[in-house]
C-alpha positions as CSV (number, residue, x, y, z in Angstrom):
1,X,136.4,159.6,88.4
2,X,139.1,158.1,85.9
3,X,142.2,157.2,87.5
4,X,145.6,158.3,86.5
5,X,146.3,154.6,85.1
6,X,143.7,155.2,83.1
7,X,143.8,158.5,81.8
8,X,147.5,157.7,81.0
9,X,146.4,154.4,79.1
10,X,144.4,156.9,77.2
11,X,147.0,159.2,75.3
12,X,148.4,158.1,72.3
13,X,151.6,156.3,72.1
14,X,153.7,159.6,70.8
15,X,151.9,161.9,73.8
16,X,153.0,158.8,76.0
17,X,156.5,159.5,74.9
18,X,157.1,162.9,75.2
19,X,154.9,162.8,78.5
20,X,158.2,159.9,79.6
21,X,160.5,162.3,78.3
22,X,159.4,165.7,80.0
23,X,158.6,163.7,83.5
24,X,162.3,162.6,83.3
25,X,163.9,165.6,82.4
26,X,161.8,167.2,85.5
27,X,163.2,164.2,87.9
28,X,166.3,165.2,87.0
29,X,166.0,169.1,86.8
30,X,164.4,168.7,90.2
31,X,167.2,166.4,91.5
32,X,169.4,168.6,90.2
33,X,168.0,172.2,91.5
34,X,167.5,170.7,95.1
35,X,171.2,169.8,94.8
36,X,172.1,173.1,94.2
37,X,170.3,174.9,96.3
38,X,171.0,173.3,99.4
39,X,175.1,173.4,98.0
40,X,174.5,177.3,97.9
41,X,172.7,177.3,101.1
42,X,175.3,175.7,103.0
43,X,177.9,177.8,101.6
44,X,176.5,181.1,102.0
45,X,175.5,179.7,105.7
46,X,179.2,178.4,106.0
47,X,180.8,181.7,104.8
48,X,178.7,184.1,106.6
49,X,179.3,181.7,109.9
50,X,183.2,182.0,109.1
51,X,182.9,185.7,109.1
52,X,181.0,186.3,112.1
53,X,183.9,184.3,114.0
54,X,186.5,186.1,112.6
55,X,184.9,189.3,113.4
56,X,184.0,188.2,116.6
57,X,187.3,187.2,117.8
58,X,188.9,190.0,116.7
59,X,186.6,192.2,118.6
60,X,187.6,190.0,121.1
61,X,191.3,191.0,121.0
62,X,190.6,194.6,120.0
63,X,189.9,194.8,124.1
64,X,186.1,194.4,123.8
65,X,186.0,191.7,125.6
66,X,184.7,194.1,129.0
67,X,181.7,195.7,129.7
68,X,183.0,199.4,130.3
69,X,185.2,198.7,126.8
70,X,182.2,197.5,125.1
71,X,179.8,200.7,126.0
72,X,182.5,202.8,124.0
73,X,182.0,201.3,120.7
74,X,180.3,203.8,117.7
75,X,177.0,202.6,117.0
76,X,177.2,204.2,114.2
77,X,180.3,201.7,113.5
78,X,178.0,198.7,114.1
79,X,175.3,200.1,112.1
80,X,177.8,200.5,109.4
81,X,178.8,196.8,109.9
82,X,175.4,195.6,109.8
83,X,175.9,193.6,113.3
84,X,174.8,193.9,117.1
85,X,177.2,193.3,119.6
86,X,176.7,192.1,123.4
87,X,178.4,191.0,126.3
88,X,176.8,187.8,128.3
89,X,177.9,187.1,131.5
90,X,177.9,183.5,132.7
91,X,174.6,185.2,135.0
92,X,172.6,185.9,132.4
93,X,174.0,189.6,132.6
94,X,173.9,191.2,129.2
95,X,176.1,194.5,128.5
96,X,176.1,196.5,125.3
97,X,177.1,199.4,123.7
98,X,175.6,202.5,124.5
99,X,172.7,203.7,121.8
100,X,172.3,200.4,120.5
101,X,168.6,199.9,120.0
102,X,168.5,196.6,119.6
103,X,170.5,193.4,121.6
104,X,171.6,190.2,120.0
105,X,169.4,187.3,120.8
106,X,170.9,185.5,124.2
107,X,170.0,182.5,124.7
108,X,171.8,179.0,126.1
109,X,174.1,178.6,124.0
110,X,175.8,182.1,124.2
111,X,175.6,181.4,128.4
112,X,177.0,177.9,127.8
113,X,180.5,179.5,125.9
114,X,180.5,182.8,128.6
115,X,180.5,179.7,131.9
116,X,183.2,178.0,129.6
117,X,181.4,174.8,128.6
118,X,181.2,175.7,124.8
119,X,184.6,177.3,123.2
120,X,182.4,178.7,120.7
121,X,178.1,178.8,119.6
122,X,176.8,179.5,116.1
123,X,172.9,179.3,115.6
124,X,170.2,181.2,113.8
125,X,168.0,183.0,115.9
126,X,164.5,184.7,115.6
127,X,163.0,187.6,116.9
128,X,159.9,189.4,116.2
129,X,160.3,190.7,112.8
130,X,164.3,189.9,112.3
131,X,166.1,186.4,111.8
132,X,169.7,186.2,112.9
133,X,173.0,184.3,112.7
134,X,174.5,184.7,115.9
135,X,177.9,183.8,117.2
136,X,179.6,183.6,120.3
137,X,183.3,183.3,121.6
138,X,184.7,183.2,125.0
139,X,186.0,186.9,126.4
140,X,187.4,187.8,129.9
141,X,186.7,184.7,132.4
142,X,182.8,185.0,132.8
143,X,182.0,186.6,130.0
144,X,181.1,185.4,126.0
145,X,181.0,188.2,123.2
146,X,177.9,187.9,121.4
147,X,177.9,189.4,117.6
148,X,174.7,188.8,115.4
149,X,174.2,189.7,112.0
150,X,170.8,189.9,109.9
151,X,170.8,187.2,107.4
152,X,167.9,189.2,105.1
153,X,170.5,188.9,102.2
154,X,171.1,185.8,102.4
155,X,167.2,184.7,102.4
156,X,166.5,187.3,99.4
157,X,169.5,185.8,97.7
158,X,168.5,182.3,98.0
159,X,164.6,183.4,96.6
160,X,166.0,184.6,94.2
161,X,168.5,181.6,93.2
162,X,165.0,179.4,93.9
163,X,163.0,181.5,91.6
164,X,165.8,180.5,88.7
165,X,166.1,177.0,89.1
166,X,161.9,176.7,88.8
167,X,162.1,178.6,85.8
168,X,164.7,177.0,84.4
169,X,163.4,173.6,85.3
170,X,160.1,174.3,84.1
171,X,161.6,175.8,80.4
172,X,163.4,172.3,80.7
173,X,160.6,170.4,81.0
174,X,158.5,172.2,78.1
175,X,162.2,171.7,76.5
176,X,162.4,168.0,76.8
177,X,158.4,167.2,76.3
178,X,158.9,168.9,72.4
179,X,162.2,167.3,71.8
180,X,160.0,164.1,72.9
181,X,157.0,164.7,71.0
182,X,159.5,165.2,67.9
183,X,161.6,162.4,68.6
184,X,158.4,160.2,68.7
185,X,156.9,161.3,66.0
186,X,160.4,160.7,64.0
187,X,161.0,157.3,65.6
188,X,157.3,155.8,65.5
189,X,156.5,156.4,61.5
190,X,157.0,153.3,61.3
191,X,154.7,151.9,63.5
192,X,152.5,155.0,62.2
193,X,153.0,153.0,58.7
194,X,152.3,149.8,60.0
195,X,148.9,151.0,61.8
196,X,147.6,152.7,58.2
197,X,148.6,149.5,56.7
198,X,146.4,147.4,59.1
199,X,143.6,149.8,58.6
200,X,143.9,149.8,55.3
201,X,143.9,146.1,54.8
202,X,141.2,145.7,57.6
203,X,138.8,148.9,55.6
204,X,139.2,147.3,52.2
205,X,140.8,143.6,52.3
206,X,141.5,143.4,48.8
207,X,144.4,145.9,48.9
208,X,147.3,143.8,50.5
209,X,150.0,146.5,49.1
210,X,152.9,146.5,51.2
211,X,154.3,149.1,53.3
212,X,158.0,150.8,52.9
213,X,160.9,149.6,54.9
214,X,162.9,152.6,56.3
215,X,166.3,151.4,58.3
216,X,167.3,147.9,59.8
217,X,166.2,148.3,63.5
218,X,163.6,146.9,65.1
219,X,160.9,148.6,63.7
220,X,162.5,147.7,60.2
221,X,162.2,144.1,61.3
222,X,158.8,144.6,62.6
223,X,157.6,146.3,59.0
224,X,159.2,143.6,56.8
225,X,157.1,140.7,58.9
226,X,154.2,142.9,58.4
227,X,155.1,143.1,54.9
228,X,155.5,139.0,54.6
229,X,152.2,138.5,56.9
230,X,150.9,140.4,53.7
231,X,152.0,138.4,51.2
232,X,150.9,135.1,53.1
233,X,148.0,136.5,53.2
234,X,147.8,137.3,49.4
235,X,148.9,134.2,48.7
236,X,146.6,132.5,50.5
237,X,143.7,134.1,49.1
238,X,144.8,133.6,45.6
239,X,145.1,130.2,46.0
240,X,141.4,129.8,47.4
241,X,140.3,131.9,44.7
242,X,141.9,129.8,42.3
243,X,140.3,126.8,43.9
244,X,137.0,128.2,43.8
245,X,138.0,128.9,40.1
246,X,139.1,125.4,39.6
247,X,136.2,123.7,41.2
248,X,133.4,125.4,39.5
249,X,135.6,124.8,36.8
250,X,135.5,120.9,37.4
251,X,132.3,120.4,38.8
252,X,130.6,121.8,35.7
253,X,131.1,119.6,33.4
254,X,129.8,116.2,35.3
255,X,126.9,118.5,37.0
256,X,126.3,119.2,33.0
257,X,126.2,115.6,31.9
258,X,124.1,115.3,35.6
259,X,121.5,117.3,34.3
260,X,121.4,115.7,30.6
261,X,120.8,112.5,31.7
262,X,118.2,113.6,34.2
263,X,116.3,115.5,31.6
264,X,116.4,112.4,29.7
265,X,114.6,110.7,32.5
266,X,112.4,113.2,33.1
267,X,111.2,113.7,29.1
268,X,110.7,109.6,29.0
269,X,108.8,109.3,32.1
270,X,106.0,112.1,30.7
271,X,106.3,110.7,27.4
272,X,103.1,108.9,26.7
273,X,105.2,106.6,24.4
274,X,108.6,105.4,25.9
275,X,111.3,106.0,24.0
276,X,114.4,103.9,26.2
277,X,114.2,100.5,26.4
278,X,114.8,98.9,30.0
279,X,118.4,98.4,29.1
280,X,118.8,101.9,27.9
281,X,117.0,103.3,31.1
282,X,119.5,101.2,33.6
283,X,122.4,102.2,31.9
284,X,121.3,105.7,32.4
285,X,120.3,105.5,36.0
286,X,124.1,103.7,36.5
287,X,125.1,107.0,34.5
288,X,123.5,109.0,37.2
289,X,124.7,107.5,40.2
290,X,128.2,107.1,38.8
291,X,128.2,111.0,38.4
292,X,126.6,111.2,41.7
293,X,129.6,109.5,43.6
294,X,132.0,111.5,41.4
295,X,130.6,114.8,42.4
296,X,130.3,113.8,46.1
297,X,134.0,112.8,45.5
298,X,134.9,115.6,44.4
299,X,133.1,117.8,47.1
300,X,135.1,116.2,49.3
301,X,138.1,116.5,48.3
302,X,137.8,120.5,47.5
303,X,136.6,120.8,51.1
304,X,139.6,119.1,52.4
305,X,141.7,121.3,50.4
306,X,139.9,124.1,51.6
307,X,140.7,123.6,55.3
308,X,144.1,125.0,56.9
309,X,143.6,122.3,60.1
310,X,140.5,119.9,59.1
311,X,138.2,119.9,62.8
312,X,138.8,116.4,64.7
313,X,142.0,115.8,63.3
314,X,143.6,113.4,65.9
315,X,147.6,113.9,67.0
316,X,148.8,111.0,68.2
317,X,151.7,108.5,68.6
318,X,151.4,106.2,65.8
319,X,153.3,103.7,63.6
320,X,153.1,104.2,60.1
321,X,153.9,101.0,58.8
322,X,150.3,100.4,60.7
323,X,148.8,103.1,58.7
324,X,150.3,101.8,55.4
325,X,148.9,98.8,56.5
326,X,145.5,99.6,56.7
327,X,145.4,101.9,53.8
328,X,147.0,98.6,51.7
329,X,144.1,96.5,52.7
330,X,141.1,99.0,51.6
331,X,142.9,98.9,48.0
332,X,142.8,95.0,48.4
333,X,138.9,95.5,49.2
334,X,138.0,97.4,46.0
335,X,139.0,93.9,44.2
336,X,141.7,95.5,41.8
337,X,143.5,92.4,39.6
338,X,146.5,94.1,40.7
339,X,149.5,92.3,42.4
340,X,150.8,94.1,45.7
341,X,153.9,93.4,46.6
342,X,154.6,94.8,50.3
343,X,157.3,95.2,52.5
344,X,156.5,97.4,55.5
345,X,159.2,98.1,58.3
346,X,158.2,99.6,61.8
347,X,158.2,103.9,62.0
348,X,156.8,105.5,65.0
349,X,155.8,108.6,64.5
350,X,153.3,111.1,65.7
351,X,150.3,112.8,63.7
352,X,146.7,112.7,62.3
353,X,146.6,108.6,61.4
354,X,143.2,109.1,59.3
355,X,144.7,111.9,57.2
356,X,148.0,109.9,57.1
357,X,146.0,106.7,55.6
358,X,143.8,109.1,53.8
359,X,147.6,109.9,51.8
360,X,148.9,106.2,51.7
361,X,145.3,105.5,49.8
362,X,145.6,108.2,47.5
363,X,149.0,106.9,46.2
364,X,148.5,103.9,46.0
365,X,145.1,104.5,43.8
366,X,147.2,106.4,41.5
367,X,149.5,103.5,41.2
368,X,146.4,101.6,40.5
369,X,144.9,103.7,37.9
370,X,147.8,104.0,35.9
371,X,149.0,100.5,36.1
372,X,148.2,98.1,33.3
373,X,145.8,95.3,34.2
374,X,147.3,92.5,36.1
375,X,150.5,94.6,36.9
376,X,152.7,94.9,40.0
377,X,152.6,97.5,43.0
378,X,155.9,98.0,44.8
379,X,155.1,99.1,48.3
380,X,158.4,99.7,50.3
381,X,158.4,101.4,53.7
382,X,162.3,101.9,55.4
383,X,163.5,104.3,57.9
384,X,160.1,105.9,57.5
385,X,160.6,106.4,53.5
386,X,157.3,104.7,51.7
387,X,158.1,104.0,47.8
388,X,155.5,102.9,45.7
389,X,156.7,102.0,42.2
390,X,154.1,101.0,39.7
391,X,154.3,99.5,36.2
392,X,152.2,102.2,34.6
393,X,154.0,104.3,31.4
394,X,155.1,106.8,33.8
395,X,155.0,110.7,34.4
396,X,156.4,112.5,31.2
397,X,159.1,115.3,32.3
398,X,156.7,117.9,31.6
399,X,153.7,116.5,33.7
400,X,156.4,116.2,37.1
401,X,157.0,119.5,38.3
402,X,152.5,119.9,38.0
403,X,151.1,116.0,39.5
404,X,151.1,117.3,42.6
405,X,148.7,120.7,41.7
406,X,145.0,121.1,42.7
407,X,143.0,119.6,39.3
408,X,146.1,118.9,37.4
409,X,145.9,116.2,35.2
410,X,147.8,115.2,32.4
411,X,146.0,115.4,28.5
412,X,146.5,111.5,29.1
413,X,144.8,111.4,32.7
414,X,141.8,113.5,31.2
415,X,140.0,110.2,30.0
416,X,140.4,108.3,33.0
417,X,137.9,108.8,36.0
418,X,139.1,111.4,38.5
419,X,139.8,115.1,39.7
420,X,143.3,115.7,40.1
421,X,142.8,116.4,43.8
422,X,144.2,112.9,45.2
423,X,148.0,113.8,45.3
424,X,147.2,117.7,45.8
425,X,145.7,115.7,49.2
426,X,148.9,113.8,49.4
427,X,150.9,117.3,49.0
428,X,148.5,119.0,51.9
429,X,149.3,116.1,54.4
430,X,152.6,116.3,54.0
431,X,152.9,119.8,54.5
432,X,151.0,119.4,57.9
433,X,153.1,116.7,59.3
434,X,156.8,118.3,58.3
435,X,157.1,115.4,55.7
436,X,158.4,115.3,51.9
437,X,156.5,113.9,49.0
438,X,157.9,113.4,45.4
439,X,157.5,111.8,42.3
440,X,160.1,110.7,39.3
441,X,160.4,107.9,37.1
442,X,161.5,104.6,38.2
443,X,164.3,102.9,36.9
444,X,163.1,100.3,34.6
445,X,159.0,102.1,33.8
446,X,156.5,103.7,35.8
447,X,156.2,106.2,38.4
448,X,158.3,106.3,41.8
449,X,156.5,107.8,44.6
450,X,158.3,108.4,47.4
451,X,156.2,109.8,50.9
452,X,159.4,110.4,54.1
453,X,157.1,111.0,57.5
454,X,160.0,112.4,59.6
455,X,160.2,110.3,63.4
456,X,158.7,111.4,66.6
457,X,161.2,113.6,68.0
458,X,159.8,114.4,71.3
459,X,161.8,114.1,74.2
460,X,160.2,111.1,76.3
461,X,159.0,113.8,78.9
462,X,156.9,115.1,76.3
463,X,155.2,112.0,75.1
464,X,152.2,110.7,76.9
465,X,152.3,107.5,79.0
466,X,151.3,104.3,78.1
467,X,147.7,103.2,79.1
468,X,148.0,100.2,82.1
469,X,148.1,96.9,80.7
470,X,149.0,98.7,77.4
């Protein structure tokens, strides 16, 4: 059997609404009509009560307050007056008019005022087929007068009043759940909008068209970061499909000269009669392998591009003069003729250390390629700002706003060896650890590039303790 929870969980958001709305407005109606109904109760109760007494105490002073006065009275009077009138004794001893048919109830309470321990009763009474409001006040010594009234009028009239407050609650609540269901439809088209859109982008994820902006609430707010999320998205897959453009774009023409140079292989090892020399063959096999690293080069550095967050990237507290450090000495290894001239200050910071020497590298091989043979490498690291100025010709001022683009390379880079990717990698890094890289001319010739790796700003609750003995 389904729960209420559950069948509730089921209805749509707008039914959910004007479900709210009509349960309210019921709560309230309800509140309300119970109000009002015991406030007319009580009244009609109070004045009918008032009445009696009056009546009853000026029977008493109209000298009915004997028996032998009492058995005068017109019945026809009383039946007139809709009442029954009695005298109790403080005995028990009940005296009425003569032809009545029928006594008020007696009971304690009407004793209680006739042996002078009340001054007065009210109470409803019940007899066989009638209910009563009966009153009593004090007569001759001994005696109470009793007057009691059907209260048949009273009942019908408060049936009736009932009757009206559950029809008018129940065309409330019918009132209020279609006011709800229209004010929810009117105030969720926007998120009506919103769903369509996310259907629509998850039933055919090429359309990424955004979705109108109505007002400046909420929902607005909500819509227009829907509408952004859209664009990221957009954006983000143009620029893989422009890297997938890019990269078959690069990788053809090395897996071209690849395939040439195998074929040449191939053709002069079923040749009977060899047409390279040894010489001719080595150089070609060099060729080959040459191409080889290049393309496994290049591989790698369109699948770092390719990730958001590369898998088993480390976080960690770090000094990056360390990591310029290290990076400096693997450009020492390749045995470039190139003079480094270093001057690293301390920086702690926190981030990936292998993707931050991964960036140092790639800048300073840039500054290596494009330096002239026995040149000078400035490598400056202060208040966590690494400049490396080389003595290469320098960027032209259309080239800058472009070295740092996936396979961009100047009509000068074309005929040196490399795939445009190594600052793109620098760019990428940055990005992921909130720092800044640039590039501009350097005052006298050459390039200036400037990588700023922002502190570690964690308070020192946040930062993990140092290993014993560390």
């Amino acid at each position: 059997m389904t729960s209420p929870a559950t069948a509730f969980g089921r209805l749509s958001l707008r039914s959910r609404v004007a479900l709210l709305a009509a349960a309210a407005v019921g709560l309230g109606i309800a509140a309300a009509s119970v109000a009002a109904y015991i406030t007319v109760s009580n009244q009609l109760y109070a004045n009918r009560d008032a009445n009696l007494l009056v009546r009853a105490n000026a029977a008493v002073g109209s000298l009915l307050g004997t028996p032998d006065q009492l058995k005068g009275v017109p019945v026809e009077a009383l039946r007139a007056a809709d009442v029954n009138l009695a005298l109790v004794r403080a005995d028990w001893e009940v005296y009425g008019p003569a032809g009545q048919s029928t006594a008020p109830p007696i009971g304690r309470p009407e004793v209680a005022v006739a042996q002078g321990q009340r001054s007065q009763s009210i109470r409803t009474a019940q007899t066989q087929d009638t209910e009563y409001r009966v009153v009593a006040v004090p007569a001759q010594p001994g005696f109470a007068l009793v007057l009691a009234q059907p209260i048949r009028d009273v009942e019908r009239l408060l049936d009736r009043l009932g009757l009206v407050l559950f029809l008018v609650g129940a065309l409330g609540m019918a009132a209020a759940a279609a006011a709800g269901l229209a004010i929810a439809r009117a105030g969720l088209r926007p998120v009506a909008d919103l769903t369509a859109g996310a259907e629509r982008v998850a039933g055919a994820p090429d359309r990424l068209d955004p979705i109108e902006v109505r007002g400046h609430d909420e929902l607005a707010r909500l819509a227009t970061s829907f509408n952004a999320m859209l664009a990221a998205l957009a954006a983000s897959r143009q620029r893989q499909q422009q890297l997938v453009a890019d990269a078959g774009h690069e990788l053809r023409t090395p897996l071209t000269s690849l395939r040439t140079n195998l074929d040449l292989l191939a053709q002069d090892d079923a040749s009977q009669v060899r047409r390279l020399g040894p010489g001719e063959r080595k150089e070609l096999l060099a060729d080959v392998r040459a191409q080889v690293e290049e393309l496994s080069g290049l591989v790698q550095d369109v699948i770092e591009l390719a990730r958001d967050d590369p898998p088993g990237a480390q976080v960690e507290p770090l000094d990056f003069a360390d990591v310029c450090e290290r990076a400096i000495d693997r450009v020492r290894r390749r045995g470039t003729d190139l003079t480094l001239d270093v001057r690293l200050e301390p920086w702690p910071a926190y981030g990936d250390a292998t993707a931050l020497e991964r960036a140092v590298t790639n800048i300073l091989d840039n500054a290596a390629k494009w330096s002239l043979p026995g040149g000078v490498v400035t490598v400056r690291l202060h208040d966590g700002e690494l400049r490396v100025i080389d003595q290469g010709p320098g960027i032209s001022e259309a080239d800058l706003p472009h070295v740092f683009d996936r396979f961009y390379r100047s009509s000068a880079a074309r005929q040196l060896p490399g795939s445009g990717l190594g600052l793109a990698i620098v760019r990428q890094v940055a990005d992921r650890h909130g720092a800044t890289v640039t590039a501009q001319a350097a005052d006298d010739c050459g390039t200036l590039v400037v990588f700023r790796l922002p502190a570690d700003d964690r308070s020192p609750a946040e930062r993990p303790a140092a290993a014993p003995g560390g």
